[in-house]
C-alpha positions in Angstrom: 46.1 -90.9 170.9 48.1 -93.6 172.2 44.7 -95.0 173.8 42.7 -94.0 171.1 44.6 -96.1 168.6 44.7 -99.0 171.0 40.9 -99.1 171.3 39.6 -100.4 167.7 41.8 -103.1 168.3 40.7 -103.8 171.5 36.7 -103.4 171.1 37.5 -105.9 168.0 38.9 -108.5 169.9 37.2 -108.0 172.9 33.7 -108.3 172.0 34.8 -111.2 169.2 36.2 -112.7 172.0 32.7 -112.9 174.0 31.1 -114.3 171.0 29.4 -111.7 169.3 31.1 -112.0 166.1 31.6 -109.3 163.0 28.3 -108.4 164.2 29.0 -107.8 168.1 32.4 -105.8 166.8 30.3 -103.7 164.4 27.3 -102.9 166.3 30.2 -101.7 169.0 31.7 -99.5 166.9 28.1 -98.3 165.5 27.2 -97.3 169.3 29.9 -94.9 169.3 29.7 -93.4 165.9 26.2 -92.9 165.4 25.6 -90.6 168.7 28.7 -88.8 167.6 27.7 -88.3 164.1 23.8 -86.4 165.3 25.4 -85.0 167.9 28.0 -82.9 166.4 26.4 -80.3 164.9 25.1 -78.8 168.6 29.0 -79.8 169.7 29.8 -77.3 167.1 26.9 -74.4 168.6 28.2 -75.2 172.4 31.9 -74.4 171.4 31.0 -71.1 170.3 28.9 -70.4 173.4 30.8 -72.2 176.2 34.5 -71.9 174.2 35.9 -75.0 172.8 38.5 -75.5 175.6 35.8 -75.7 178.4 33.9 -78.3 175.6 37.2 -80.3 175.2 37.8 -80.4 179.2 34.3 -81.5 180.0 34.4 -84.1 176.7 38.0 -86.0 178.1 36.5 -85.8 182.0 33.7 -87.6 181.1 35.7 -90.4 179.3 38.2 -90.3 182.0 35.2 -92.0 183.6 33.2 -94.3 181.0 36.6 -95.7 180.0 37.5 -96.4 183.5 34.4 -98.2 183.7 34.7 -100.2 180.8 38.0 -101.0 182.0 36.6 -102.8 185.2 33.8 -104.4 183.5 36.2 -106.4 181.2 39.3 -106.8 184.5 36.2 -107.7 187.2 33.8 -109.9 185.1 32.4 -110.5 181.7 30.5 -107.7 180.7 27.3 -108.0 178.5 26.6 -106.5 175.1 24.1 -103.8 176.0 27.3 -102.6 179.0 29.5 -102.0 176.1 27.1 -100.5 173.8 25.8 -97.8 176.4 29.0 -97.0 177.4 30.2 -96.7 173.7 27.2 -94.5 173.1 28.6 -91.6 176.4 31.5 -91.7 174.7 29.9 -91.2 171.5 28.6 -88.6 172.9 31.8 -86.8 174.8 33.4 -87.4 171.5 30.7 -84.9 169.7 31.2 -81.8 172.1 35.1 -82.8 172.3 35.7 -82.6 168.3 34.6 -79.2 166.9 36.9 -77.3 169.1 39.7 -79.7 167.3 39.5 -77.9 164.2 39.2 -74.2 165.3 41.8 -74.4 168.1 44.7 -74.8 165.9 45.0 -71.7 163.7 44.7 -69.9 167.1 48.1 -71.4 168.0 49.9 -72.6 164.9 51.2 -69.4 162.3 51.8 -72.2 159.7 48.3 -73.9 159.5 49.5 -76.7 157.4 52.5 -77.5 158.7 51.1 -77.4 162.3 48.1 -80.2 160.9 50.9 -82.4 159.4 52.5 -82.3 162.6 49.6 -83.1 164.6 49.0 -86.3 162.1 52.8 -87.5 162.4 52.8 -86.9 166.2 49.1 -88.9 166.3 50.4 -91.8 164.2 53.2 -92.4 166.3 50.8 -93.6 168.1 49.0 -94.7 165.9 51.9 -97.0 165.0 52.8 -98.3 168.4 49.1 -98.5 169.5 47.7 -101.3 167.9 51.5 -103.8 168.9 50.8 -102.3 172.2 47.5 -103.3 172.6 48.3 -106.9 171.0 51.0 -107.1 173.8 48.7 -106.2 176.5 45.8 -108.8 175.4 48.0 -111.6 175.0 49.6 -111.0 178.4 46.7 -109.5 180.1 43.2 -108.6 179.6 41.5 -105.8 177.1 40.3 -104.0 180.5 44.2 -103.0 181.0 43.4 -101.0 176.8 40.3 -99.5 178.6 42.5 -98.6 181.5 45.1 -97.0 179.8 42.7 -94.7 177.4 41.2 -93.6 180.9 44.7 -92.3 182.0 44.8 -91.0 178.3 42.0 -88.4 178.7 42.6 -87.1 182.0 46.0 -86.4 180.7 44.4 -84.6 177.7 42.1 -82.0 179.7 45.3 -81.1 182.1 46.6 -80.4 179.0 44.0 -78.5 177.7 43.7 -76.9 180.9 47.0 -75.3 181.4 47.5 -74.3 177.2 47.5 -70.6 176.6 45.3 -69.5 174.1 44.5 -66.3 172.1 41.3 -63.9 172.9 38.2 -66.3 171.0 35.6 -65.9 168.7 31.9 -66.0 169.2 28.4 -65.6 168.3 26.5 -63.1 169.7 24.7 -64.0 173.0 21.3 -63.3 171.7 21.0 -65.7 168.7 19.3 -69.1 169.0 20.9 -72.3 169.0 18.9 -72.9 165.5 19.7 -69.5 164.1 23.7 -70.4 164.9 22.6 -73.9 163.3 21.5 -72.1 160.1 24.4 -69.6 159.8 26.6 -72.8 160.0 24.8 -74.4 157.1 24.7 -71.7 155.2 28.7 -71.7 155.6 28.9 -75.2 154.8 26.4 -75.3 151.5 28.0 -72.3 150.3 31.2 -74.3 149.4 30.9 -76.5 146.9 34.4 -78.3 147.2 33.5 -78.9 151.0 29.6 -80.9 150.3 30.8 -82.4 147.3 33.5 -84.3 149.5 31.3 -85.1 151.9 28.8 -86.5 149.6 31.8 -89.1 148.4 32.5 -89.5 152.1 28.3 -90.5 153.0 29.2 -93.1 150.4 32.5 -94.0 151.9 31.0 -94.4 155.2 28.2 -97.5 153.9 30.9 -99.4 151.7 34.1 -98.4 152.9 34.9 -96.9 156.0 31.8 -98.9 157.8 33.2 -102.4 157.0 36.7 -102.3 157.6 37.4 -103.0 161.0 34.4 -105.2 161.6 35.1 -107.9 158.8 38.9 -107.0 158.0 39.5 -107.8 161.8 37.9 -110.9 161.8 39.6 -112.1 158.5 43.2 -111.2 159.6 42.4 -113.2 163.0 41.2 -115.8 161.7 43.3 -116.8 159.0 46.7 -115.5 160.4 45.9 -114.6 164.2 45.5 -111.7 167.1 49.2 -110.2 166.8 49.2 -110.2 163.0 46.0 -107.8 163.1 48.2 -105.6 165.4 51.0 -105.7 162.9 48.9 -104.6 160.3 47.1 -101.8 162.5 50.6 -100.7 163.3 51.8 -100.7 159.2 48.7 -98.4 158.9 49.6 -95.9 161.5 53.5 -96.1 159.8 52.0 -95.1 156.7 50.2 -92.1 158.1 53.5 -90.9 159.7 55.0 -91.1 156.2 51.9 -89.1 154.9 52.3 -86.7 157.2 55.6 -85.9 156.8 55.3 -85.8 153.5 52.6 -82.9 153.7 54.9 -81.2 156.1 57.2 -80.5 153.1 54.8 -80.5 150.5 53.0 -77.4 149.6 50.8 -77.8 146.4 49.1 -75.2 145.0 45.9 -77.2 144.9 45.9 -79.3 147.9 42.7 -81.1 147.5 43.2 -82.4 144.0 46.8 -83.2 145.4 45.6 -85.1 148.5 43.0 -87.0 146.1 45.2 -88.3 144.2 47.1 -89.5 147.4 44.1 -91.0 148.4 43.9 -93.6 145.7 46.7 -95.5 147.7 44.0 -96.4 150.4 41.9 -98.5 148.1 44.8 -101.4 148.6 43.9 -101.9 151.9 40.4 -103.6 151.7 41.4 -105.1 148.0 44.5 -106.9 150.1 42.3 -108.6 153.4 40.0 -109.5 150.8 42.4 -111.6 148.8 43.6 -112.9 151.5 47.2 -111.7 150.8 50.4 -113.1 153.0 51.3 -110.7 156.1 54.1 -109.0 154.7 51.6 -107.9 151.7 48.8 -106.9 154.2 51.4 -104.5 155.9 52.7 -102.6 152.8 49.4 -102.6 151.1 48.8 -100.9 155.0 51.7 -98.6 154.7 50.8 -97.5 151.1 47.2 -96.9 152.4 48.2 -95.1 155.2 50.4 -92.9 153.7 47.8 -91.7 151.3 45.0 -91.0 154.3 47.3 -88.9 156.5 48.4 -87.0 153.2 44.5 -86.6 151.9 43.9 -86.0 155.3 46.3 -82.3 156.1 45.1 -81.0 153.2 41.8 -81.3 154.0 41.6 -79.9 157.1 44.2 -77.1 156.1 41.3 -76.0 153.5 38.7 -76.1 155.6 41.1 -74.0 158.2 42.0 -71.4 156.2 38.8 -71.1 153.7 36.1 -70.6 156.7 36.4 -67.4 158.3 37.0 -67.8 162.3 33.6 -67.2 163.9 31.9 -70.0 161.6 34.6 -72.7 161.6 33.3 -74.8 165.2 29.8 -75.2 163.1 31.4 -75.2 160.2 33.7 -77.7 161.1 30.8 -79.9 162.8 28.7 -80.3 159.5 31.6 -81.3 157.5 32.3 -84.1 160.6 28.7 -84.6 160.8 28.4 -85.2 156.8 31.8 -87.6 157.3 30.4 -89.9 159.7 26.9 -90.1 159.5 26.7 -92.8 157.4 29.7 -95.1 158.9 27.7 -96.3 161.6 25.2 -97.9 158.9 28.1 -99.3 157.3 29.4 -101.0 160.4 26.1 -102.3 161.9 25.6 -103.9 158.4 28.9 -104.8 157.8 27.9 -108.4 159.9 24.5 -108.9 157.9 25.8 -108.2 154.7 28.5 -110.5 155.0 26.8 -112.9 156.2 24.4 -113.1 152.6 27.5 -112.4 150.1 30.7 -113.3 151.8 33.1 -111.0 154.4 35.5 -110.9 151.0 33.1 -110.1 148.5 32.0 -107.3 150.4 35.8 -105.8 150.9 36.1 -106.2 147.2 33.2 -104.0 146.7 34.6 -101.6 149.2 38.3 -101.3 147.2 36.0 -100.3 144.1 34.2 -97.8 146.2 37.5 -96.5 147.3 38.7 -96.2 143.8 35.6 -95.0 142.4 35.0 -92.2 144.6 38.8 -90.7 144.5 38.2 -91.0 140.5 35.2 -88.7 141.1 36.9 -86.0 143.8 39.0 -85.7 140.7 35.8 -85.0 138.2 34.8 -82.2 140.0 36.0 -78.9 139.5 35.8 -77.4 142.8 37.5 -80.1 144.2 40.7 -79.8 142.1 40.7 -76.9 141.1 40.0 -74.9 145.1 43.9 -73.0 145.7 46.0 -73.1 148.8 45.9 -70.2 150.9 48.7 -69.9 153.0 46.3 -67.5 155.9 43.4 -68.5 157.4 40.3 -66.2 157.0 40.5 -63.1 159.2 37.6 -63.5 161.6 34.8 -60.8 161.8 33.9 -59.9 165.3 36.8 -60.6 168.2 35.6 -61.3 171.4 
């Protein structure tokens, strides 16, 4: 996590840095989410073929080696566009078979689902905190190859991880069913919630106006008008806040956890609505903090739900439509994020991205699945053991 929060920053300012611009940094991030966002949904079929550990192993190896790569590209010469958009694409890819095995693997290990999600998030924004100052630090004294480097070492330290934990007997489909049978039963899953599409439907929306945009033009923004190590800062506010969110949802158990997190969620909207105004530092960071906060809150209770209200054998393809559904559109948002700007203004646009934000939290709120769906302190006993 330490890498992974380091390397926004450092795909932002490396590839401004070679001249491409908002549209360079966006198309970057696009390579990477757009592979991961089609890909998912079979990440989600391998995991309960091959197991999700063997998945996740195979996923960090792989970056251990595209990362490593990148890493010499930017230390040995100045790498070209296409380099970094290939390599972000492997890892786009890596990413896809890596993440569905995220979601099932911890109510195999955790008795307290919720608890054990908030203390992934404060554990990850740790990092997430000293990631983006570190990889300021490192720029200004170095090169972004040494970022690359270091999420290299990053992964390989993740799949000895992986390799040595000890996990319960798993679950899985039986041998003889097709990969689109498996596909189907997981959609069937997924449609037959409504609390779980309707998000995502707010979240496709997210993705073009919101989530797309925000690195792409609020990086460029902060840089310009107040410089490299004040973007870190404000990275780093961001990753404070989702430490505070997610100790928050350590101790906080509501009894409806989505309507709860939504409400958190509002909080988030201050981050675009603050770069756009072009707000002093100090402002930028709380508005970051508050922001933050409200994410890592919305985002425990969300993945507790979907934890504990899919039953075991269906949560890797469960869990990969509801990623899929999340992500699909970012990409879109950040390769137009450059384009757009360009015609109506880098501001203008984030303004229209706060009233996204605000909008779509207002209708998470309108619907009655979504706040009115109950805690369940158990996840779902699976069906068939393996």
């Amino acid at each position: 996590m330490l890498g992974a929060a380091m390397i926004p920053f450092a795909t932002a300012v490396g590839v401004g840095a070679l001249g491409y611009g908002p549209t360079g940094v966006g198309l970057a991030l696009a390579a990477w989410m757009a592979p991961f966002a089609v890909l998912i949904l079979f990440g989600g079929v391998f995991a309960d073929r091959f197991t999700p550990r063997r998945m996740m192993i195979g996923a960090d190896t792989t970056r251990v080696v595209t990362q490593g790569l990148l890493a010499a590209l930017f230390l040995l010469d100045r790498p070209q566009l296409w380099q970094v958009l290939v390599i972000s694409a492997v890892n786009g890819v890596a990413a896809a078979m890596y993440q569905p095995g995220v979601s099932s693997t911890v109510p195999r290990v955790a008795r307290d689902v919720q608890k054990a999600n908030a203390t992934l998030r404060v554990s990850e924004s740790i990092m997430l905190l000293a990631g983006p100052g570190v990889a300021g630090a490192i720029v200004g004294f170095s090169n972004v190859g040494v970022v690359f480097a270091i999420d290299a070492v990053g992964f390989a330290i993740s799949a000895a991880c992986l390799l040595l934990l000890r996990l319960p007997p798993a679950f899985a489909v039986p041998a003889e069913d097709s990969m689109w049978r498996n596909l189907r039963g997981g959609w069937h899953e997924f449609r037959s919630r409504t609390w779980m599409w309707s998000v995502i439907l707010v979240w496709i929306i997210f993705g073009v106006t919101l989530f797309g945009p925000m690195i792409p033009l609020g990086s460029v923004l902060i840089t310009d008008s107040l410089g490299v190590s004040a973007y870190g800062l404000v990275m780093s506010a961001s990753g404070a806040g989702t430490i505070v969110g997610g100790l928050v949802a350590m101790r906080a158990r509501p009894a409806r956890p989505l309507l709860a997190g939504a409400i958190g969620l509002f909080g988030f909207a201050l981050e675009p609505l603050t770069i756009a105004t072009g707000m002093p530092l100090g402002i930028l960071m709380a508005a970051h903090v508050v922001g933050g906060t409200g994410w890592a809150f919305w985002s425990v209770m969300w993945a507790t739900s979907i934890q504990t209200q899919v039953p075991a054998e269906a949560l890797n393809r469960v869990t990969a439509y509801e990623v899929a559904g999340s992500t699909i559109a970012v990409p879109i948002g950040q390769a137009l994020a450059g384009p757009v700007a360009a015609a109506v203004g880098a501001r203008e646009m984030l303004i229209v991205s706060a009233v996204v934000a605000v909008g779509g939290c207002v209708s998470l709120l309108l619907v009655p699945a979504v706040r009115g769906l109950r805690r369940m302190t158990e996840p779902v006993p699976p069906v068939q053991p393996l």
